[in-house]
C-alpha positions as a Markdown table, in Angstrom:
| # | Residue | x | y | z |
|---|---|---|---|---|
| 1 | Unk | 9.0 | -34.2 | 5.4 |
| 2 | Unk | 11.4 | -36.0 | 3.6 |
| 3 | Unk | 12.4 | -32.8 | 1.1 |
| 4 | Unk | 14.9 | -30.1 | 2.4 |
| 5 | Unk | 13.8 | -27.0 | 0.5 |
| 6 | Unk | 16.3 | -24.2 | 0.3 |
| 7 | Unk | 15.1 | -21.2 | -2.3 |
| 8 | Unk | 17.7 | -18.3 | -3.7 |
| 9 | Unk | 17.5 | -15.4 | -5.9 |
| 10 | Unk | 19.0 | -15.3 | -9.2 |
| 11 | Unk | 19.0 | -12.7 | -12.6 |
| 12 | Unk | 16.7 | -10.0 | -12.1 |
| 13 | Unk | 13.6 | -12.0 | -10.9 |
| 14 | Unk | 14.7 | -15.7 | -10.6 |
| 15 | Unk | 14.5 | -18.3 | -8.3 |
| 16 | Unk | 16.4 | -21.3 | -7.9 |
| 17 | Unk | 15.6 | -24.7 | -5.4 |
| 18 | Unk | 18.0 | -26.4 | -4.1 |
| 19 | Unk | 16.3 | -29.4 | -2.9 |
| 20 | Unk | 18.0 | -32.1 | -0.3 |
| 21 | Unk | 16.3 | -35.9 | 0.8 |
| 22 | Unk | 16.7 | -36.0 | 4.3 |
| 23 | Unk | 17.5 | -39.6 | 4.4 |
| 24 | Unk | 19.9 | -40.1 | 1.8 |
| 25 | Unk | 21.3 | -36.2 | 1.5 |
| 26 | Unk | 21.1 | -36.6 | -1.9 |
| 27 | Unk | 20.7 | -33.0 | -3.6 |
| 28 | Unk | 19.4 | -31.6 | -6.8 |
| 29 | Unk | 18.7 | -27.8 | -7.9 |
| 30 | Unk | 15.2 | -27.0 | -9.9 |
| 31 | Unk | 16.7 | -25.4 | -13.1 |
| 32 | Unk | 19.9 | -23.5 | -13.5 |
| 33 | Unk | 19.2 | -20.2 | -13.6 |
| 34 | Unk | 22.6 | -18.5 | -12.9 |
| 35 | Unk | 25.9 | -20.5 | -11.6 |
| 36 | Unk | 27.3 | -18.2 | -9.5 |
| 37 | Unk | 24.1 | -18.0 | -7.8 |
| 38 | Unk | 23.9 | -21.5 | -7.8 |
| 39 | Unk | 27.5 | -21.7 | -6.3 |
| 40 | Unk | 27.1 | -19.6 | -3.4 |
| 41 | Unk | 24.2 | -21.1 | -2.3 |
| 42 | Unk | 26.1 | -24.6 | -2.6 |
| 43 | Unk | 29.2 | -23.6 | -1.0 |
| 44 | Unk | 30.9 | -26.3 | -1.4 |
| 45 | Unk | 28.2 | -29.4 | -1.1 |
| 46 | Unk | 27.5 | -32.0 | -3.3 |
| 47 | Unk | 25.3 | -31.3 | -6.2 |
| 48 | Unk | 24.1 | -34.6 | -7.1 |
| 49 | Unk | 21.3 | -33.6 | -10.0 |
| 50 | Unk | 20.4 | -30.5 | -11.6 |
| 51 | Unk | 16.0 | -30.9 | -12.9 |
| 52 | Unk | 15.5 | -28.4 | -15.9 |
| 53 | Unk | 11.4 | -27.4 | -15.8 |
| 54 | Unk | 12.2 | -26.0 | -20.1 |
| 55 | Unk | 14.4 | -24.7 | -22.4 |
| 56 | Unk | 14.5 | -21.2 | -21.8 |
| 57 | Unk | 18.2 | -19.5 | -21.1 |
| 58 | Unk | 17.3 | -18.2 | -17.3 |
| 59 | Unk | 16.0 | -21.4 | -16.4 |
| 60 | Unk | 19.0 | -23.7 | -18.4 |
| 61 | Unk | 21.6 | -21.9 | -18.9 |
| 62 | Unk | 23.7 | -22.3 | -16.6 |
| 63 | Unk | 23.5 | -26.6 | -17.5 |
| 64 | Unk | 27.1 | -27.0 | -18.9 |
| 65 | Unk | 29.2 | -24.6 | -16.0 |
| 66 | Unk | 27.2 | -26.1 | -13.0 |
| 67 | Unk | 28.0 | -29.5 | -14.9 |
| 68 | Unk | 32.0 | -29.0 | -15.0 |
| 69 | Unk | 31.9 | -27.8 | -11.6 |
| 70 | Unk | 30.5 | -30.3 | -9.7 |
| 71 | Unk | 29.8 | -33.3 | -12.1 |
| 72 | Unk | 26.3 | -33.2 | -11.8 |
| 73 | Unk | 23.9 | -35.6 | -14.0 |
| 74 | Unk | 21.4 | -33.2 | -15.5 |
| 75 | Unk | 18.0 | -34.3 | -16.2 |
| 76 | Unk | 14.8 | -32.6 | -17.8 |
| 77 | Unk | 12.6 | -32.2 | -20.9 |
| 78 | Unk | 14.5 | -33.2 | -24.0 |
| 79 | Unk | 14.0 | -29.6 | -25.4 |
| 80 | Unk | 16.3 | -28.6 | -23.2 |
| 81 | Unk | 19.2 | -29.6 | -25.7 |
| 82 | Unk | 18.2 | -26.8 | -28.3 |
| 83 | Unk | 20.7 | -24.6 | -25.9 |
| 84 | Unk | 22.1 | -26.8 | -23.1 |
| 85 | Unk | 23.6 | -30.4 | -22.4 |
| 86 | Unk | 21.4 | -32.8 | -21.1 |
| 87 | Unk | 22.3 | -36.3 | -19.6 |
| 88 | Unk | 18.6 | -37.7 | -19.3 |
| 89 | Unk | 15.1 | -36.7 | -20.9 |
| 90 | Unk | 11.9 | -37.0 | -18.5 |
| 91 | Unk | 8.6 | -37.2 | -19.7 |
| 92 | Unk | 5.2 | -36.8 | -17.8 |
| 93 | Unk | 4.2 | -39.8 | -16.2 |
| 94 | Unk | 8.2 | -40.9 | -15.2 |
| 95 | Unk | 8.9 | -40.6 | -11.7 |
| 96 | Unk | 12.6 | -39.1 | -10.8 |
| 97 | Unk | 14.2 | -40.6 | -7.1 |
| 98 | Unk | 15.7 | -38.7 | -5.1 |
| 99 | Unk | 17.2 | -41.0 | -2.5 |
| 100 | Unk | 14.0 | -41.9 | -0.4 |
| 101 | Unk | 11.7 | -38.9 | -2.4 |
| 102 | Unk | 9.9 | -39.3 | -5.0 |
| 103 | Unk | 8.9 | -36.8 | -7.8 |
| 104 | Unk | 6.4 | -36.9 | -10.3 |
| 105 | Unk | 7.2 | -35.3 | -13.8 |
| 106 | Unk | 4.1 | -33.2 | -14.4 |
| 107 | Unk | 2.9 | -32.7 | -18.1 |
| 108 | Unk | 2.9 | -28.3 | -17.9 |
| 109 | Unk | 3.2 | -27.9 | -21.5 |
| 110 | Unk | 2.2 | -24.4 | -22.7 |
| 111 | Unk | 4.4 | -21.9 | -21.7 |
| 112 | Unk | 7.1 | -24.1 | -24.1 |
| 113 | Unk | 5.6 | -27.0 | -26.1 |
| 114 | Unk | 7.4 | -30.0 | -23.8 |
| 115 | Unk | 7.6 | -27.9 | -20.1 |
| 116 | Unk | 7.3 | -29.9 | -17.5 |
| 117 | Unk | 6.8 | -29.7 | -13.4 |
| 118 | Unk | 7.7 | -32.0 | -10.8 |
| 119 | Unk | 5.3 | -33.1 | -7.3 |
| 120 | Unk | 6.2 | -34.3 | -4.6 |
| 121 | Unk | 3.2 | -35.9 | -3.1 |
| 122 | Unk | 4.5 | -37.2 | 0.3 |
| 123 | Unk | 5.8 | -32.9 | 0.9 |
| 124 | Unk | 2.5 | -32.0 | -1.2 |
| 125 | Unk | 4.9 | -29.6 | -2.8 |
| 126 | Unk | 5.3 | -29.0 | -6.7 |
| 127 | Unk | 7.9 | -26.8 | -8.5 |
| 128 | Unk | 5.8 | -25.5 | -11.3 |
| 129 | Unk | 8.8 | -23.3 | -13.4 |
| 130 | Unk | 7.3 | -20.8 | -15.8 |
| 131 | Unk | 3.8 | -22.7 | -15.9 |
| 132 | Unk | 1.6 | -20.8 | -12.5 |
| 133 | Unk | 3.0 | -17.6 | -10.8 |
| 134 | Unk | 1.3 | -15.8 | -7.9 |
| 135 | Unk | -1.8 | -14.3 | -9.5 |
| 136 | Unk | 0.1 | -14.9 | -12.6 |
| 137 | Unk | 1.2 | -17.6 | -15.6 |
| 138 | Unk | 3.6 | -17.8 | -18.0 |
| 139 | Unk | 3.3 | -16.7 | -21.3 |
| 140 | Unk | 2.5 | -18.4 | -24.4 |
| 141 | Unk | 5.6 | -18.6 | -26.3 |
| 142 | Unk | 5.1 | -21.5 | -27.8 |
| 143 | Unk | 1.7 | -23.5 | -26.7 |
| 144 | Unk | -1.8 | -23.0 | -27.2 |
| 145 | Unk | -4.5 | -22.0 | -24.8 |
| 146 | Unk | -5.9 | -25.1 | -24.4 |
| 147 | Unk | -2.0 | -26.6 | -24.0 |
| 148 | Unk | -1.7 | -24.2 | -20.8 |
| 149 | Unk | -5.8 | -24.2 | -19.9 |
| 150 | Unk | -4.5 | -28.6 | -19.7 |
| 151 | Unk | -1.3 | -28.0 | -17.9 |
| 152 | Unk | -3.4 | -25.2 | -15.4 |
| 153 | Unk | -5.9 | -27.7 | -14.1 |
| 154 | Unk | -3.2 | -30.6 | -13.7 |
| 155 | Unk | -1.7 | -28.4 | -11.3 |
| 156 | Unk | -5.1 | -27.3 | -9.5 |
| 157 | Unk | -6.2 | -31.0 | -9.6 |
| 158 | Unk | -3.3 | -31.2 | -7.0 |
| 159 | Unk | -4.3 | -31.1 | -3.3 |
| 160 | Unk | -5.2 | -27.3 | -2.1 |
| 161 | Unk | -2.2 | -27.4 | 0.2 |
| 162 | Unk | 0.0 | -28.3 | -2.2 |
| 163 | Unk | 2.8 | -25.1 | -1.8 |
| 164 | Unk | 3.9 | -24.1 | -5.7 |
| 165 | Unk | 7.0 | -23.3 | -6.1 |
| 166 | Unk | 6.9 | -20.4 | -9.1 |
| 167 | Unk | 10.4 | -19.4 | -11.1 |
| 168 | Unk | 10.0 | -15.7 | -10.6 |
| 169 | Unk | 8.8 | -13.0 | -8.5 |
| 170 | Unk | 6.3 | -11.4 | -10.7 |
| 171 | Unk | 3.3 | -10.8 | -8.1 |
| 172 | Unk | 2.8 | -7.5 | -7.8 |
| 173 | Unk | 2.5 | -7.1 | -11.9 |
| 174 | Unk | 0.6 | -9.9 | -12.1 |
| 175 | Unk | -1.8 | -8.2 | -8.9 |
| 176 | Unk | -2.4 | -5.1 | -11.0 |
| 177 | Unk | -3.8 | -7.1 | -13.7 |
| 178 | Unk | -6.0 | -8.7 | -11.5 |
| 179 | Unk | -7.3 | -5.7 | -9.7 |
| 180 | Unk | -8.0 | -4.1 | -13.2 |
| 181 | Unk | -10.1 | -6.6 | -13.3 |
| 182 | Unk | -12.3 | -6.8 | -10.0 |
| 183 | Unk | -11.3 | -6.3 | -6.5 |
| 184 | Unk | -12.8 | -8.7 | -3.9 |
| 185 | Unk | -12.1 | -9.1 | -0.6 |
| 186 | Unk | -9.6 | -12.2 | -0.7 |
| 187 | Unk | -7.6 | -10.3 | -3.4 |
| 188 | Unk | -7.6 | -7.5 | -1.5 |
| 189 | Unk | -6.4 | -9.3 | 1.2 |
| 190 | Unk | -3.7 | -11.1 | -0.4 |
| 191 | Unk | -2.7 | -8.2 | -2.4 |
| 192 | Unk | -2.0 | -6.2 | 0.9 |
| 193 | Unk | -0.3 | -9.3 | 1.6 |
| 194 | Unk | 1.9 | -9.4 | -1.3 |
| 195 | Unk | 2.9 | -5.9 | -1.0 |
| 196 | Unk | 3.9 | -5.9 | 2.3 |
| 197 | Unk | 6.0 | -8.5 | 1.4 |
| 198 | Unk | 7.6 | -7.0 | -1.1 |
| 199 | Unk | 8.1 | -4.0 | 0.8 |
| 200 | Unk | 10.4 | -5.8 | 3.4 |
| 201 | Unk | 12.0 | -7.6 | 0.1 |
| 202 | Unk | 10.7 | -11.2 | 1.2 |
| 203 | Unk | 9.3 | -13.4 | -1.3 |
| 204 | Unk | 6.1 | -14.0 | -2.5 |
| 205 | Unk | 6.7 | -17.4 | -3.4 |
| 206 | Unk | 5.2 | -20.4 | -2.7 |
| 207 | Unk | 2.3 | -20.1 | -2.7 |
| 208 | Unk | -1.0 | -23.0 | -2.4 |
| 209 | Unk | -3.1 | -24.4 | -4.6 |
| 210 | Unk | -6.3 | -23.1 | -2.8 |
| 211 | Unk | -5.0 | -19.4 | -2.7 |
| 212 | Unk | -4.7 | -19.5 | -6.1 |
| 213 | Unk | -8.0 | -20.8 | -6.6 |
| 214 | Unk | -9.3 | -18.2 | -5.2 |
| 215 | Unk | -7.6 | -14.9 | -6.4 |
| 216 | Unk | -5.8 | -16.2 | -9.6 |
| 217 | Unk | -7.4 | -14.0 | -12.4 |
| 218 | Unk | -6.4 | -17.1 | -15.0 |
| 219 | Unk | -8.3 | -19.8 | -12.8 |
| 220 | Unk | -11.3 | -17.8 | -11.4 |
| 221 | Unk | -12.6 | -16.4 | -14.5 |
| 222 | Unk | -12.0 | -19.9 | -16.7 |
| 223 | Unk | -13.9 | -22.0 | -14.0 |
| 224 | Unk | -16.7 | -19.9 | -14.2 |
| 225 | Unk | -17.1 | -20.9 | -17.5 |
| 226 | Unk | -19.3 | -24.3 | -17.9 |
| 227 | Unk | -16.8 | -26.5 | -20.7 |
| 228 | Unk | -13.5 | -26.8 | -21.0 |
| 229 | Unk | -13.9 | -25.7 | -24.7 |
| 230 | Unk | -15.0 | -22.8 | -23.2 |
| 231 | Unk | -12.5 | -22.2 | -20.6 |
| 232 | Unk | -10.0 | -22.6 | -22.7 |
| 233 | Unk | -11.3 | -20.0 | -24.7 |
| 234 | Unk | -11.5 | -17.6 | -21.9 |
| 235 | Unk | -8.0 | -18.5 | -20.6 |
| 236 | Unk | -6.9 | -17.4 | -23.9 |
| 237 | Unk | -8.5 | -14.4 | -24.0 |
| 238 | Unk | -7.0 | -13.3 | -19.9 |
| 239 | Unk | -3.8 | -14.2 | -21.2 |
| 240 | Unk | -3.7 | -11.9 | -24.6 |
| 241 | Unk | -5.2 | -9.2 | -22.6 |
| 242 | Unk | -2.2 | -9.6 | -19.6 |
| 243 | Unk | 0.5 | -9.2 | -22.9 |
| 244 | Unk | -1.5 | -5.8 | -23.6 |
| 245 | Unk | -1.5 | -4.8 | -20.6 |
């Protein structure tokens, strides 16, 4: 593997990545959710690149004080300057270098118009921000369904080992949707899982492609459907029905 992966919590229900190339030791953190967070988990290394996922204050607000401290370049979507500084806009399709890795800027607009994620083939790992949770996704804030029904199949398009790295711990909310809406045997499973986890205060994050195929309420019910028209449709309709719940 050529990607160090080191994961912290931040806020209330946050995680940061801080994520190292083996070869070169060059570092960069996955959004700045909170600097002193981001600090301590640093102690004292170099922080060569900070990669902002969107916009949002918990994911980069803590740009400009990360920034001073350690003279970091800070890359990301160009929305991202509506609150923070940014040194260099990424769009899908550009490829960021960290010494010897490679990630590719995934288009996962939806949850904000210009989100994006970033994959690491050669780790088959992707850190997907606000986009896919654990039995979960983000919100519509500012997208469309079909935006976030796009962005959702670009990321299961991705090989089913592929480990997602999700911005918050929101599983077990996102697991009593899902039972409200059928209990199976692999969600049973995994929600036992999940709670277990929980109960020992471990993470339930990452988590692979092909688990969420398989309990995700937002990708099991759309892929029943036989369009994407109407998959979209019915992605919309989970996700209103999860802000009611």
């Amino acid at each position: 593997m050529a990607l160090k992966i080191e994961m912290f919590p931040a806020l209330q229900d946050n995680y940061g990545f801080l994520i190292t190339d083996a070869a070169s030791g060059r570092t960069a953190m996955i959004d700045a959710p909170e600097p002193a967070a981001m600090l301590r988990v640093l102690d004292g290394r170099r922080l060569d690149f900070i990669l902002n996922t969107h916009w949002h204050p918990d994911h980069a607000g803590g740009n400009a004080l990360i920034k001073a401290r350690t003279g970091c370049a800070i890359y990301g979507p160009g929305e991202v300057r509506r609150i923070a500084p940014l040194d260099h806009e990424l769009k899908p399709g550009d490829v960021f270098r960290l010494g010897e890795a490679e990630l590719q800027v995934l288009d996962l607009g939806g949850h904000t118009l210009s989100h994006i994620g970033y994959y690491s083939a050669s780790d088959t790992v992707a850190f997907v921000g606000d986009t896919l949770f654990p039995l979960g996704c983000g919100r519509l804030f500012e997208g469309t369904p079909e935006q976030m029904w796009a962005s959702l199949r670009r990321i299961i398009a991705l090989p089913g080992d592929t480990m997602l790295y999700s911005a918050h711990e929101y599983t077990l909310a996102s697991l009593k949707f899902a039972e409200s809406l059928e209990v199976n045997t692999a969600l049973k499973a995994r929600g036992e899982r999940a709670r277990h986890l929980r109960d020992e205060t471990l993470p339930t994050v990452p988590a692979t492609v092909a688990e969420e195929l398989t309990t995700n309420p937002f990708l099991v019910w759309p892929l029943k459907e036989k369009d994407l028209a109407a998959q979209a449709a019915k992605f919309g309709e989970l996700r209103a029905a999860k802000d009611r719940f």
